[in-house]
C-alpha positions in Angstrom: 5.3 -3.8 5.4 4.8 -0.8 4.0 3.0 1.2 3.0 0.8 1.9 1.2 -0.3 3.4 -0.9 -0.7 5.1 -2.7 -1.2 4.1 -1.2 -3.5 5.1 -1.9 -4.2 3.1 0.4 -8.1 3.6 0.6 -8.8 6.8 0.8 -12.4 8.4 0.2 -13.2 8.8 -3.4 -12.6 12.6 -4.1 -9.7 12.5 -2.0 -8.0 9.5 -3.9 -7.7 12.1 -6.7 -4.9 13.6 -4.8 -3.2 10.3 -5.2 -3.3 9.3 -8.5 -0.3 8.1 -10.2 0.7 9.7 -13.7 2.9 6.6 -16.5 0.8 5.2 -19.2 -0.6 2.0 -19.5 2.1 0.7 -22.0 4.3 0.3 -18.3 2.9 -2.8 -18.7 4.8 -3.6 -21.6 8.2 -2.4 -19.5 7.1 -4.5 -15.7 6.2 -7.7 -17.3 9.7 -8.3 -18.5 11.4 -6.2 -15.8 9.6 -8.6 -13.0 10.4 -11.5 -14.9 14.1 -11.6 -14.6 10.5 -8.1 -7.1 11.5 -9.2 -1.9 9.4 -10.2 0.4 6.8 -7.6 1.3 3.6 -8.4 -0.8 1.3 -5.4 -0.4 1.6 -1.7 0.6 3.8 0.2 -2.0 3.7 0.0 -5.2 0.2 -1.3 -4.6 -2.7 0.0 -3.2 -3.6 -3.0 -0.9 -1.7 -3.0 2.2 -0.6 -6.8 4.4 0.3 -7.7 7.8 4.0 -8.0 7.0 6.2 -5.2 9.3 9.6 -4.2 8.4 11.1 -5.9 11.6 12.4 -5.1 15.1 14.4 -1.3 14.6 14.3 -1.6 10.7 13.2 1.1 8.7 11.6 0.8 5.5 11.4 4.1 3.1 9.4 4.4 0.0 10.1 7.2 -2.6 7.3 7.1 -5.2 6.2 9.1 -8.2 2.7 7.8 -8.5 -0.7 8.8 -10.5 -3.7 8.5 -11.7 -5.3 10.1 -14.1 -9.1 9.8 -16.1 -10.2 12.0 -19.1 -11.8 14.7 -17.1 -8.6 15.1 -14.1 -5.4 13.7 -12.7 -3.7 13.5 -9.8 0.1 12.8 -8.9 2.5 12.6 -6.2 6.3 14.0 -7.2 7.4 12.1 -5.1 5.7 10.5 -2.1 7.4 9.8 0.8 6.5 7.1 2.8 8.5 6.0 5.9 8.0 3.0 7.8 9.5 2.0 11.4 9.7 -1.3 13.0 8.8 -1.5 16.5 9.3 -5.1 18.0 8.5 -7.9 15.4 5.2 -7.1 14.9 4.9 -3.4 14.8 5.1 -0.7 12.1 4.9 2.8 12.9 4.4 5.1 9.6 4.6 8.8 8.7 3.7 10.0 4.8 3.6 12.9 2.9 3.5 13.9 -0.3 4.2 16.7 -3.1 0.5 16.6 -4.4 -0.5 18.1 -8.3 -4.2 18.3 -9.1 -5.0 18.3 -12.7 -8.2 19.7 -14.1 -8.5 19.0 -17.7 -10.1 21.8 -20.2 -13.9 20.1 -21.4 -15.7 22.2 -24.2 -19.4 23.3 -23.1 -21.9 20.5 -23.5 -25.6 20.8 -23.3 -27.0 21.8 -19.6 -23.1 22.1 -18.6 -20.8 25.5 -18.9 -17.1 24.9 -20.3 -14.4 23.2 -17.9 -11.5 25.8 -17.5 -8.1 23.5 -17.6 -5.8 24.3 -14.6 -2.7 22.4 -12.5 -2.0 23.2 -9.2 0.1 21.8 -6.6 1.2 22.2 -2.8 2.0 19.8 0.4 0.2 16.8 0.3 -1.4 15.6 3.6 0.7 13.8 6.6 -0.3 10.2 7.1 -0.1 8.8 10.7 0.0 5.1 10.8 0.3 2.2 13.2 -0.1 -1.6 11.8 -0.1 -4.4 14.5 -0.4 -8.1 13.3 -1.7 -9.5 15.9 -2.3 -13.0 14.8 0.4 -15.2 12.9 0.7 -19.1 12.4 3.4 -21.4 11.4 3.2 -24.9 9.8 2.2 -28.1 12.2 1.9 -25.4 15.2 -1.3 -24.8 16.8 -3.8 -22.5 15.7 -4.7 -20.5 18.9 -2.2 -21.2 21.5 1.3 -18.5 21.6 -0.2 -17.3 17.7 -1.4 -13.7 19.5 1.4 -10.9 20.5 2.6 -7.5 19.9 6.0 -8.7 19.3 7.4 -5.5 21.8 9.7 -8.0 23.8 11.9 -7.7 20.9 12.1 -3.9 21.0 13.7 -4.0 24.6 16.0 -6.7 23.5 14.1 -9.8 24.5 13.3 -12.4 22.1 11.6 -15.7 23.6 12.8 -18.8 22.0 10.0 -19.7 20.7 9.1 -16.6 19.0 10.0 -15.9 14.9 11.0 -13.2 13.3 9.4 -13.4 9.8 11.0 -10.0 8.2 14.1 -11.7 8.9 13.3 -14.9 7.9 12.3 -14.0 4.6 15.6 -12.8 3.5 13.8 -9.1 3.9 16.8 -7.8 6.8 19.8 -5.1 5.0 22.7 -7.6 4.5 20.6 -11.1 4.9 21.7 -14.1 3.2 19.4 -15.4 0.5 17.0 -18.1 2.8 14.0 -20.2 1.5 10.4 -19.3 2.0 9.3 -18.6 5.3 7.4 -20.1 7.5 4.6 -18.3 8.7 1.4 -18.9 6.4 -1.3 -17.3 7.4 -0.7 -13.7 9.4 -3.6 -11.4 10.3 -3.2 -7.0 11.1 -5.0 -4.0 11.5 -3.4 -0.8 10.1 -5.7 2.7 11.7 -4.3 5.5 9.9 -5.4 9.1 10.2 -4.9 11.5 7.8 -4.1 15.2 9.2 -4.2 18.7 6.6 -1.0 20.9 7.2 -0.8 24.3 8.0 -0.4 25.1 4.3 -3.0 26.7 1.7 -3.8 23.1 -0.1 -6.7 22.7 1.3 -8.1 26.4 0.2 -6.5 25.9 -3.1 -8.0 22.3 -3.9 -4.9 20.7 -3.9 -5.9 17.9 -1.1 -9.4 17.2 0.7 -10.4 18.6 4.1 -9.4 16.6 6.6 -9.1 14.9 9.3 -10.3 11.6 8.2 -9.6 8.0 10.1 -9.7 4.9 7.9 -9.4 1.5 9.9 -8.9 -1.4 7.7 -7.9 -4.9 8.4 -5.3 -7.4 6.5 -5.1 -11.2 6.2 -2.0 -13.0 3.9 -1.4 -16.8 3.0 -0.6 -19.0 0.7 -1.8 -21.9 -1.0 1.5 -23.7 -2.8 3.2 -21.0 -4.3 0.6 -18.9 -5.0 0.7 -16.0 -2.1 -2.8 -14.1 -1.6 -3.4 -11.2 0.5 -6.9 -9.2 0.9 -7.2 -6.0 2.9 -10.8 -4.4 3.9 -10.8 -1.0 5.2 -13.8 1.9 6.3 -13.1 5.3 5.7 -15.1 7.5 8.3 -14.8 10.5 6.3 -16.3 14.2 7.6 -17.9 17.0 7.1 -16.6 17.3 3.6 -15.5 13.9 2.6 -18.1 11.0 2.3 -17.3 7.2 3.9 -16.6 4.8 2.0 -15.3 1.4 1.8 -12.0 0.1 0.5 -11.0 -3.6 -1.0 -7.9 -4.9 -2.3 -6.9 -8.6 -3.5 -3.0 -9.3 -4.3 -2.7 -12.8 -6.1 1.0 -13.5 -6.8 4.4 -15.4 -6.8 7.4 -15.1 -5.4 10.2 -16.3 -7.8 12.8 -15.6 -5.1 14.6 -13.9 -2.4 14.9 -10.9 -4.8 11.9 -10.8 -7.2 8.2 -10.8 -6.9 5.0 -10.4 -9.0 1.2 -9.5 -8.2 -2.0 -9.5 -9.8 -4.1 -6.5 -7.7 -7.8 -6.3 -7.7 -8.7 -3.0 -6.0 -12.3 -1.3 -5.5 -13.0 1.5 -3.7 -16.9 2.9 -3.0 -18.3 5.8 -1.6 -21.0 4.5 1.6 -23.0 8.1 1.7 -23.1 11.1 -0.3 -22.9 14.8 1.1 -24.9 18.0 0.4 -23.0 20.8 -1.7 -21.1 23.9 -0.6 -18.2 21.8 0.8 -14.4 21.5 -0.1 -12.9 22.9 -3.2 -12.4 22.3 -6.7 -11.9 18.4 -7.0 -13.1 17.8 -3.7 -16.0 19.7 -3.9 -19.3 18.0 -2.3 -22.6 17.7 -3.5 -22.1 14.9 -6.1 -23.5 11.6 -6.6 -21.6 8.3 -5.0 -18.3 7.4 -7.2 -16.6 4.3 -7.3 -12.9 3.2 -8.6 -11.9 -0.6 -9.4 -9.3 -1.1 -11.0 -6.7 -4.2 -12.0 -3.1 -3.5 -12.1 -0.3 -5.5 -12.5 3.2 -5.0 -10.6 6.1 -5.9 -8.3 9.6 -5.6 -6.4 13.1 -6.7 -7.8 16.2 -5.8 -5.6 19.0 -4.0 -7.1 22.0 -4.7 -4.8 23.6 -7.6 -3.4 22.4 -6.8 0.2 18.8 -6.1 -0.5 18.7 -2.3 1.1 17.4 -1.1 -2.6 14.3 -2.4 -4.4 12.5 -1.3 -7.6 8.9 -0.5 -7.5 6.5 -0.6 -10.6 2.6 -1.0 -11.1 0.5 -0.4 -13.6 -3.2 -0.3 -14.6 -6.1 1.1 -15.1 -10.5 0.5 -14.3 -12.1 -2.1 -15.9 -15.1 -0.3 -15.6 -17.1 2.5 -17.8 -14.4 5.4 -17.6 -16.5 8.3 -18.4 -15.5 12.6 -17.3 -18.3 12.3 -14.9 -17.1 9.3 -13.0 -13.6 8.6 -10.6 -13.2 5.4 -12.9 -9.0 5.7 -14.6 -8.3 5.9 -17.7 -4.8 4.7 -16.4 -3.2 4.4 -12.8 0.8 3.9 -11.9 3.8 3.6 -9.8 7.5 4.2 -9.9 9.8 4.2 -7.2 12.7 2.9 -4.9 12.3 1.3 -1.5 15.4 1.5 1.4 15.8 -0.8 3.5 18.1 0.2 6.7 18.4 -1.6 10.1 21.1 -2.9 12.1 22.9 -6.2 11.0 21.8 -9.2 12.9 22.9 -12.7 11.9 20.0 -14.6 10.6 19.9 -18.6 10.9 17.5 -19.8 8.2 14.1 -20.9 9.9 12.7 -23.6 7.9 10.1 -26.4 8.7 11.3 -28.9 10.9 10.6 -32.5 9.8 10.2 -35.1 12.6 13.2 -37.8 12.7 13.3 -40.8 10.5 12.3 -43.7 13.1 14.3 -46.4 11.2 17.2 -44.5 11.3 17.5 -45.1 14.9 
């Protein structure tokens, strides 16, 4: 669902700076006990990996985030983000982001070979994000593997809904006002998310508040689970331009579900520049002419619900790189995410979809 995020989602390296997410590591000590006592949407906000899972047929889903990320040498934060998601059909998410963006340049003393680091923070508009996720392919226990598992899901957005077709957003308790219902059913769902990234007619880009764009990044998303472990892994290419390099993005959610209304994950997120460009391009931050950087981090975080009929959820994640974390490298000294998620949509009454056992023979 979502998105994403920070979303961060996958963004080139200098540009990810515009989207780093500003709590200290000891969050940890506050989500592990908050999670423990999150609602069915896996990736996309608070993480940075993104899943196949829409927010159903003419819900919205909105994401207010405060988010950061921040290494000895810079920092960058969103105050807030907004991220808002529409449901088109069952299977179809249509998304529009922007953010309130703060670049950070920390003061460094003068070091052989290198002049003194002025410190400065500056902060404008943020970049619109224009999205479009289609999971195309989704299967459900003992069905077949190829056969009615491909769609767009649009019947449902002119009112049509085939018998055979299910809804999981609204099997998975995740509809404004829906009953809490057991796990769903569909366990293995594939997606692609393209999402461009447009500058706006501001001065942010002049100022080195956000990267030149545009830029296109086209990832892809699979989900599953194996007992009640839920996985989901998200590749993505970033084409960059004339002043932002490619590069590739990874994520890996490992997690549980306790219930209806809570949910943990484990995230494993990497993202690496493919090329590197000649200097004399962007400004400040985004400046070109540097070597590659890379950013992999490990964060922990999750979703709880607040009200009785799910429209609110808490967002938190925290982390930071396992990796060298030097002033010269992208590597964070810390990364994380606060925020609330609405959920809005029409009411619809849900009948639990469950697995369907075959009838007992000797019963008959």
């Amino acid at each position: 669902m979502n998105l994403d995020r920070l979303r961060a989602l996958s963004l080139p390296l200098q540009k990810r700076q515009q989207l780093r997410w500003p709590v200290r590591l000891v969050l940890f000590l506050i989500v592990i006990p908050v999670l423990a006592t999150v609602a069915h949407a896996q990736g996309g906000p608070p993480f940075r990996t993104d899943d196949p899972e829409t927010p159903g047929n003419k819900h919205w889903e909105i994401n207010f985030g405060w988010i950061g990320d921040r290494n000895p040498q810079a920092g960058a934060y969103q105050v807030p983000d907004f991220d808002i998601n529409y449901g088109l059909g069952d299977r179809i998410q249509l998304k529009y982001e922007i953010p309130i963006a703060i670049e950070e340049t920390r003061a460094l003393p003068a070091a052989p070979g290198q002049p003194a680091v002025p410190g400065q923070v500056i902060g404008g508009l943020g970049e619109s994000l224009l999205g479009i996720k289609w999971r195309f392919y989704e299967h459900h226990p003992n069905d077949p593997w190829l056969k009615n598992r491909f769609g767009t899901g649009l019947l449902g957005a002119f009112g049509h809904h085939p018998s055979d077709q299910l809804q999981p957003a609204a099997a998975s308790g995740d509809s404004p006002g829906a009953d809490d219902t057991s796990e769903p059913i569909v366990n293995l769902s594939i997606s692609t998310y393209p999402q461009l990234y447009l500058d706006n007619p501001t001065s942010s880009v002049p100022r080195g508040v956000v990267a030149p764009g545009p830029n296109f990044f086209l990832p892809i998303e699979i989900n599953g689970r194996i007992g009640p472990i839920r996985l989901d892994g998200e590749v993505g290419y970033n084409f960059g331009n004339h002043a932002l390099p490619q590069s590739w993005g990874r994520g890996l959610l490992v997690g549980h579900e306790f219930n209806d209304r809570t949910e943990a994950y484990l995230e494993l997120y990497d993202q690496q520049d493919a090329n590197t460009l000649p200097a004399g391009q962007g400004v400040g931050q985004f400046a070109t002419g540097g070597p590659k950087q890379r950013e992999t981090t490990l964060g922990l975080g999750g979703r709880r619900t607040l009200n009785h009929s799910k429209t609110l959820n808490l967002l938190l994640m925290a982390g930071r790189s396992f990796q060298a974390i030097t002033t010269t490298n992208s590597q964070p000294s810390w990364i994380a995410y606060v925020g609330v998620q609405v959920l809005l949509g029409p009411a619809q009454p849900v009948t639990p979809q469950v697995e369907q056992k075959p009838p007992d023979e000797s019963k008959r």
